[in-house]
C-alpha positions as a Markdown table, in Angstrom:
| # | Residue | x | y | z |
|---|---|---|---|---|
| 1 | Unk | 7.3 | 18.0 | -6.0 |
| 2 | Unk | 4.6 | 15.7 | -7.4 |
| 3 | Unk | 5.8 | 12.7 | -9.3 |
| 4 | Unk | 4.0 | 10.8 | -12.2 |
| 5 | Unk | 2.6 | 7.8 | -9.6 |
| 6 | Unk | 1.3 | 10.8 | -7.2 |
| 7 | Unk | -0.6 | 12.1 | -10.1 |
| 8 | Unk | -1.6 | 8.4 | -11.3 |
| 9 | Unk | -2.7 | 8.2 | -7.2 |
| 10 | Unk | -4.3 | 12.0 | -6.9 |
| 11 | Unk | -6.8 | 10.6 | -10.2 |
| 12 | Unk | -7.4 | 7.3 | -9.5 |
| 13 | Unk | -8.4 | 8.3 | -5.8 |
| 14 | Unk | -10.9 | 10.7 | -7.1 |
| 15 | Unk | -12.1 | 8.9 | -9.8 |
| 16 | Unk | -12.8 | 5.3 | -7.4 |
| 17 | Unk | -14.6 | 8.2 | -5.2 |
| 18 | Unk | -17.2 | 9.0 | -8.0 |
| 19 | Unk | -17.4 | 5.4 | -9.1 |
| 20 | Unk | -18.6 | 4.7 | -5.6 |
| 21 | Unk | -20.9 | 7.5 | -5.5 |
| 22 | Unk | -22.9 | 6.7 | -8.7 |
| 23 | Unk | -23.0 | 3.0 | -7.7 |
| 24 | Unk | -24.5 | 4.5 | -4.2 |
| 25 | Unk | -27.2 | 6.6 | -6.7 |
| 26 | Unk | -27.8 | 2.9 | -8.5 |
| 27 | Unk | -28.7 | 1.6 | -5.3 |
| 28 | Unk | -31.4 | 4.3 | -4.7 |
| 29 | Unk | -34.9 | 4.1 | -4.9 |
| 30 | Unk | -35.2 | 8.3 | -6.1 |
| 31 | Unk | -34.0 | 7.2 | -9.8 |
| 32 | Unk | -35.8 | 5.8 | -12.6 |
| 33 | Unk | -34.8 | 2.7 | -14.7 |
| 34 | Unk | -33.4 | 5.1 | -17.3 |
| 35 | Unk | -31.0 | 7.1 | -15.2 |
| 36 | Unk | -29.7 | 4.0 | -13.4 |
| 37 | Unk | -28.8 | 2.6 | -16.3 |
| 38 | Unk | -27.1 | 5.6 | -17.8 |
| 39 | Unk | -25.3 | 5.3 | -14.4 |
| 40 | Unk | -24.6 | 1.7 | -14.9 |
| 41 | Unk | -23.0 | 2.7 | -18.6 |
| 42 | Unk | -20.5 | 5.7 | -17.2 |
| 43 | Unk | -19.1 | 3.2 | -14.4 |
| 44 | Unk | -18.2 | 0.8 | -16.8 |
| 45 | Unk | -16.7 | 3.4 | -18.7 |
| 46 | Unk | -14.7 | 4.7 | -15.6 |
| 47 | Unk | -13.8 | 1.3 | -14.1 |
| 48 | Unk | -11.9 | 0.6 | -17.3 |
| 49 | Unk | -10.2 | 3.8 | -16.9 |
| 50 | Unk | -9.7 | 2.8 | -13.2 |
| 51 | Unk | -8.1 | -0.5 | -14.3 |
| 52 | Unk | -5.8 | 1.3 | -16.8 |
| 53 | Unk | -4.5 | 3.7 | -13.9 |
| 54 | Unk | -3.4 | 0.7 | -11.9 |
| 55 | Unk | -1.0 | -0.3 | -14.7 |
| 56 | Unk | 0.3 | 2.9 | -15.3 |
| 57 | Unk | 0.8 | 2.8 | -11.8 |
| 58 | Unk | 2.5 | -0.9 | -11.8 |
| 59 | Unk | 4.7 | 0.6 | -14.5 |
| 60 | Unk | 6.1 | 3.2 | -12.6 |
| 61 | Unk | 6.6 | 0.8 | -9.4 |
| 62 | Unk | 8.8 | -1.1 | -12.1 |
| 63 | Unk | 10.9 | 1.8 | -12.7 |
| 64 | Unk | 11.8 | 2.6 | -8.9 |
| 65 | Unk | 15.4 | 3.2 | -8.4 |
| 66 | Unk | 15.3 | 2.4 | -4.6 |
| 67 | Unk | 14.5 | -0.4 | -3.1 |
| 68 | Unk | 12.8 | 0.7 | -0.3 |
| 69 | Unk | 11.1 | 3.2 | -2.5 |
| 70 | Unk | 9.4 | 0.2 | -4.9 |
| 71 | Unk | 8.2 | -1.8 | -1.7 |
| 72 | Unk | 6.5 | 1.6 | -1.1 |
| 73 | Unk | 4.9 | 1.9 | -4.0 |
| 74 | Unk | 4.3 | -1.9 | -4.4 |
| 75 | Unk | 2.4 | -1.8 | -1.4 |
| 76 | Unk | 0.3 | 1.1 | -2.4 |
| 77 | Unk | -0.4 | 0.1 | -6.1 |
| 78 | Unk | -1.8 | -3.6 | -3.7 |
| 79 | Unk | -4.7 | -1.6 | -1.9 |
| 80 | Unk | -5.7 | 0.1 | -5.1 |
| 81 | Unk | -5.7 | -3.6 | -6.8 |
| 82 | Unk | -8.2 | -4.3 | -3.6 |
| 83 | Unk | -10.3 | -0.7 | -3.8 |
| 84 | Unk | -10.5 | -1.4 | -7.8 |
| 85 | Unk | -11.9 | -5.4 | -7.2 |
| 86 | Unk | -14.3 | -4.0 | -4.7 |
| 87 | Unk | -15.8 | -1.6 | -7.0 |
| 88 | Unk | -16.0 | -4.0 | -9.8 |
| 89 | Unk | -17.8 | -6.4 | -7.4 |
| 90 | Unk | -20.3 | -3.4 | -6.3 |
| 91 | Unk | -20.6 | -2.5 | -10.0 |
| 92 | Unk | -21.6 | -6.7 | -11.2 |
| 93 | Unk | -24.2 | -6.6 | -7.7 |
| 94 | Unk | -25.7 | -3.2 | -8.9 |
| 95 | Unk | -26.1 | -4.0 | -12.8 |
| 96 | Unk | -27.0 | -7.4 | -12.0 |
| 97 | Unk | -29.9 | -6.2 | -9.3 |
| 98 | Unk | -31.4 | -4.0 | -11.9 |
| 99 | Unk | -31.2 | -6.4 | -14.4 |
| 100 | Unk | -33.5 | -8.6 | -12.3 |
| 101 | Unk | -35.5 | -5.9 | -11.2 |
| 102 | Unk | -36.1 | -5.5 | -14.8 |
| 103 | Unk | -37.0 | -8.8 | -15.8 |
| 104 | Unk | -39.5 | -8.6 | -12.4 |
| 105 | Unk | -41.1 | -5.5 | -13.5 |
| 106 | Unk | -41.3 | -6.4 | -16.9 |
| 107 | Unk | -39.9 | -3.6 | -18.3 |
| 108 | Unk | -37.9 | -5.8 | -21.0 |
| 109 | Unk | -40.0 | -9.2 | -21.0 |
| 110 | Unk | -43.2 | -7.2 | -21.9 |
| 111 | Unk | -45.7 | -9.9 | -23.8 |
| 112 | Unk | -43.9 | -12.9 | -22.6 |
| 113 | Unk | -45.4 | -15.6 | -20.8 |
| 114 | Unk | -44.6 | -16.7 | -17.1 |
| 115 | Unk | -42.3 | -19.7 | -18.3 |
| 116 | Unk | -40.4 | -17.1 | -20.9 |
| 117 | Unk | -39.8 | -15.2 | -17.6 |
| 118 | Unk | -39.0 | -18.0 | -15.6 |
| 119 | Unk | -36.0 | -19.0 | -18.3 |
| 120 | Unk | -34.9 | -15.8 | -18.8 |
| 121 | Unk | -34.6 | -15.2 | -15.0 |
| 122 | Unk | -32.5 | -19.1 | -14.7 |
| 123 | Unk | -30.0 | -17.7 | -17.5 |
| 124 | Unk | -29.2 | -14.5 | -15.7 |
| 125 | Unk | -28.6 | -16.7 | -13.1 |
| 126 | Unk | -26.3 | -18.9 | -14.6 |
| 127 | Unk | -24.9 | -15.8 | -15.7 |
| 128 | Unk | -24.2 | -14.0 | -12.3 |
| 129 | Unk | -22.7 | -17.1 | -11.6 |
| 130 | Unk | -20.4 | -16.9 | -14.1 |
| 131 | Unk | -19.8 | -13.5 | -13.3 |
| 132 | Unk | -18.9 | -14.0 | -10.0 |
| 133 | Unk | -16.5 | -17.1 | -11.0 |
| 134 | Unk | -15.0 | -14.6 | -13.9 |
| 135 | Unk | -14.8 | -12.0 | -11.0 |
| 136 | Unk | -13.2 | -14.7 | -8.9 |
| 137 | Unk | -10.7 | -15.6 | -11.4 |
| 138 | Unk | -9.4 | -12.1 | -11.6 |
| 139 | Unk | -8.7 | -11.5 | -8.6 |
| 140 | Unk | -6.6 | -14.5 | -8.3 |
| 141 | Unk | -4.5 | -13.3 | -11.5 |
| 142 | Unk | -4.1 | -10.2 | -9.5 |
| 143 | Unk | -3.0 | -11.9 | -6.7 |
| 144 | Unk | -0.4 | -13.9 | -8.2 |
| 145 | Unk | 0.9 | -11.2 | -10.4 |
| 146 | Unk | 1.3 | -9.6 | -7.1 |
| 147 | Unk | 3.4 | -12.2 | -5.6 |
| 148 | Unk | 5.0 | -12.5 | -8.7 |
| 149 | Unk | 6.1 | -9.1 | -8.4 |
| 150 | Unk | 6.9 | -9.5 | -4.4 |
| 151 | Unk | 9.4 | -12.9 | -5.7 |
| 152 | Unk | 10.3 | -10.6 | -8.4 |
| 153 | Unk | 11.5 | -8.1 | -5.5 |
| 154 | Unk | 12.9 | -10.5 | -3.8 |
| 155 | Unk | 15.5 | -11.5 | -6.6 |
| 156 | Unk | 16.5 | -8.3 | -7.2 |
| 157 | Unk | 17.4 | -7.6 | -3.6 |
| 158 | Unk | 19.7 | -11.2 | -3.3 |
| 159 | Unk | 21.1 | -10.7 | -6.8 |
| 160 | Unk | 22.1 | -7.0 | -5.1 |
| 161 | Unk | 23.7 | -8.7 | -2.1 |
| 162 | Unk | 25.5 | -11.6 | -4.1 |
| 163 | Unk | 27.1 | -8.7 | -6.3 |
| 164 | Unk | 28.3 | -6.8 | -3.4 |
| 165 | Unk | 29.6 | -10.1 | -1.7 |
| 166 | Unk | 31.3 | -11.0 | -5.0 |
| 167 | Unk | 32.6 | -7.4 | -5.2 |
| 168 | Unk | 34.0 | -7.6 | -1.4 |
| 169 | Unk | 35.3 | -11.7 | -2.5 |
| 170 | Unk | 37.5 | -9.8 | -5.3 |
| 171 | Unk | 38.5 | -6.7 | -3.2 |
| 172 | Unk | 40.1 | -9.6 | -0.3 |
| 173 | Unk | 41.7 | -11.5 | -2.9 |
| 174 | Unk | 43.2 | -7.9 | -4.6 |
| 175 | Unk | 44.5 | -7.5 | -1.3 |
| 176 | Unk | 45.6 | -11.2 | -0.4 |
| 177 | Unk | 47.3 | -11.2 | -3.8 |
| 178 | Unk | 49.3 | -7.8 | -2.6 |
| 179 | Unk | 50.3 | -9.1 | 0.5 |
| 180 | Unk | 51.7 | -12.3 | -1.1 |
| 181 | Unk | 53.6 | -10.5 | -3.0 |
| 182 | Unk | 54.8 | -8.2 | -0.4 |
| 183 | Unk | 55.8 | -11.2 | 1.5 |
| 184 | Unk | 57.3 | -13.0 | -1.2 |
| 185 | Unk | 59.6 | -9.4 | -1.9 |
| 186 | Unk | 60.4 | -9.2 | 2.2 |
| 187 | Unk | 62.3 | -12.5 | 1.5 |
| 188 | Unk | 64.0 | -12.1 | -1.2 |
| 189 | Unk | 65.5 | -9.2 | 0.2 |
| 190 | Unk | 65.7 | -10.9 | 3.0 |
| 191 | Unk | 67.9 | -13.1 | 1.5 |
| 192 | Unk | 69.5 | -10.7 | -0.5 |
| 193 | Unk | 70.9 | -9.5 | 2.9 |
| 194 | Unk | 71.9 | -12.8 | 4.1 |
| 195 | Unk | 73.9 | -13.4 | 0.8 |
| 196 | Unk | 75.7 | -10.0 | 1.3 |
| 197 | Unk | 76.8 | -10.5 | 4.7 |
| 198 | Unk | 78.1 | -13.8 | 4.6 |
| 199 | Unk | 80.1 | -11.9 | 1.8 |
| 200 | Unk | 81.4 | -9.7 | 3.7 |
| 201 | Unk | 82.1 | -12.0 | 6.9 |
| 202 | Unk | 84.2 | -14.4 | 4.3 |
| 203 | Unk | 86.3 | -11.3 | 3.2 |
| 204 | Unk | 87.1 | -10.3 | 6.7 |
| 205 | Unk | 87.9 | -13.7 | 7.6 |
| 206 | Unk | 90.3 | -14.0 | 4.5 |
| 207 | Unk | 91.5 | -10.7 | 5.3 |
| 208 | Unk | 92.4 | -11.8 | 8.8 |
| 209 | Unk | 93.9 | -15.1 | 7.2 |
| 210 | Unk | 95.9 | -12.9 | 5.2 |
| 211 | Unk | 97.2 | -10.4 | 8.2 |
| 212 | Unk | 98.2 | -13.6 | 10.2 |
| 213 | Unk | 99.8 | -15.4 | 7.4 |
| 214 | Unk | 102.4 | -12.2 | 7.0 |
| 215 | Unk | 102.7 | -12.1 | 10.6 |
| 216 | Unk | 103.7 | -15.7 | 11.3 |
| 217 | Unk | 106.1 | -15.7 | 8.2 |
């Protein structure tokens, strides 16, 4: 039976599957400006959806009642992280190619002059740049949130064995407690015994007292 992550898996699968292809179509020569662009807009739209998959996903992993069962799914929801920064990265080299092949053709910079061109070439420049450093700087939040999760894990899993410990810690004392007082009952009725038979002795030595006393006089 399918759970909520398989379905979360089963569309994200197919959905980074069409992303790549329609990258793949941006890439190719056969369409027009127009088209690739059109392209361009749907895999934004579906990389957002993409990204909102892998949280759903992250939730779930969250709400794991095993264990083993959340490194599972930890692991998994780790190479979709990868698979979804790979397809963003494709998607920035695509848009960003046929925005320079754009500004070559001058399809956008039509009655500009050479140095126009020139500046508006530098600034997408210095914007790919800081793309790629924005692009950069995800991934690393992605990266610690998932060692954050992995310590996170980790926590859980002592705080599970210093509970049981404690548990067993309680259960030995509950049973050194019983003993003690076993022990301490074994003597007192161990005493209790003592007392009775040297109560008994002395009344069979004062009866024997007696017997000789009426037998000497």
């Amino acid at each position: 039976m399918a759970t909520v992550f398989d379905t979360y898996q089963e569309e994200f699968t197919n959905l980074s599957a069409d992303i790549s292809k329609k990258i793949s179509d941006v890439r190719s020569y056969e369409l027009d400006q127009a088209k690739k662009r059109e392209l361009l807009r749907n895999v934004d739209v579906m990389l957002v959806s993409a990204s909102d998959l892998v949280k759903q996903m992250e939730m779930e992993v969250r709400s794991a009642s095993s264990p083993n069962a959340k490194r599972d799914l930890q692991t998994r929801v780790g190479d979709y992280k990868k698979s979804l920064n790979v397809l963003q990265g494709d998607y920035r080299r695509a848009k960003e190619a046929e925005d320079r092949r754009g500004l070559m053709n001058g399809g956008s910079t039509e009655g500009m002059s050479a140095e126009q061109r020139q500046r508006l070439l530098k600034a997408s420049d210095l914007l790919d740049d800081q793309n790629n450093r924005l692009g950069n700087a995800q991934r690393v939040i992605q990266e610690t949130e998932e060692v954050a999760m992995g310590i996170s894990s980790e926590l859980g899993r002592n705080r599970e064995k210093i509970e049981s410990a404690h548990s067993k810690v309680k259960e030995v004392g509950a049973l050194t407690n019983t003993a003690r007082r076993i022990v301490h009952s074994m003597g007192k009725r161990e005493i209790q015994q003592r007392v009775i038979m040297y109560g008994v002795a002395l009344v069979i030595l004062v009866a024997i007292g007696v017997v000789v006393y009426y037998l000497v006089w």
